[in-house]
N, C-alpha and C positions, 0 to 999 in steps of 0.2 A: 275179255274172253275168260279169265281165270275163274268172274263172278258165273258167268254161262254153264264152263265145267262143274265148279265143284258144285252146284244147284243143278248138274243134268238137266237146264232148261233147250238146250237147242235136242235136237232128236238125232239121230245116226243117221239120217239120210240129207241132214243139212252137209252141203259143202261149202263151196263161197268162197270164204272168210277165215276157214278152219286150216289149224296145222296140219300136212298132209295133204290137205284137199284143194281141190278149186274145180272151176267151172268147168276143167279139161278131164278132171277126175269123173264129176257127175256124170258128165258128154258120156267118157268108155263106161262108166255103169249102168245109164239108160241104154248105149249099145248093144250091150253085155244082157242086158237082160231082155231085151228086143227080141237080139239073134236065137237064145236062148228057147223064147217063146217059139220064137218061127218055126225051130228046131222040131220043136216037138208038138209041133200043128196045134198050139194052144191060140185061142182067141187073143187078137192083142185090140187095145183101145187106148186110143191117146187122145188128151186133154192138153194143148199149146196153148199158155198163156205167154204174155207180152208184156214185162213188170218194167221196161224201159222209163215208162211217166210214171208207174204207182206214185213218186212221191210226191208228183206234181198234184193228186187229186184225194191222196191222204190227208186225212183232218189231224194235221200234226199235232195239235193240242193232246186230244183225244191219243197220239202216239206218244208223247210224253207220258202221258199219264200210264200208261203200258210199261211205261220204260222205268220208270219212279217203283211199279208193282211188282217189279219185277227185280228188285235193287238197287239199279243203274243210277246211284246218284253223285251227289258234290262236285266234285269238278268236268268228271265224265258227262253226266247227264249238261251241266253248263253248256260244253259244248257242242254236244247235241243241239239243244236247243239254241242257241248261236249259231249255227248252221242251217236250224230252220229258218229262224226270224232275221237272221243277219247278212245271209251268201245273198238272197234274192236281189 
């Protein structure tokens, strides 16, 4: 998370994972800006993805390799990768 921060690679509207934030966070900030829309008779449009399997059908190599470009190495990335090739 430290290498994320000080390289500004995740975006402000990532939650997750972040200090502060999490899933419950996003949840009342999609709400929030929903209600928001409705509020004020603006067109809303919504896009529901379903990232439950993403990893099952990610070409994790090809994710390594992302992650390598991105900093994420030496023992961190190890265990990344041990996680891919090893949990299954």
């Amino acid at each position: 998370m430290q290498h994320l921060e000080k390289f500004d690679i995740l975006t402000n509207a990532q939650h997750g994972f972040r200090k502060k934030r999490s899933c419950e966070t996003q949840l009342i900030k999609t709400v929030h800006d929903l209600a928001s829309s409705l509020n004020s008779s603006e067109q809303v449009d919504s896009i529901i993805l379903d990232f439950s399997k993403a990893f099952d059908i990610v070409c994790n190599r090809k994710l390594l390799i992302k992650i390598d470009h991105y900093g994420i190495r030496g023992s961190t990335f190890k265990w990344i990768e041990n996680f891919f090739f090893n949990a299954l």
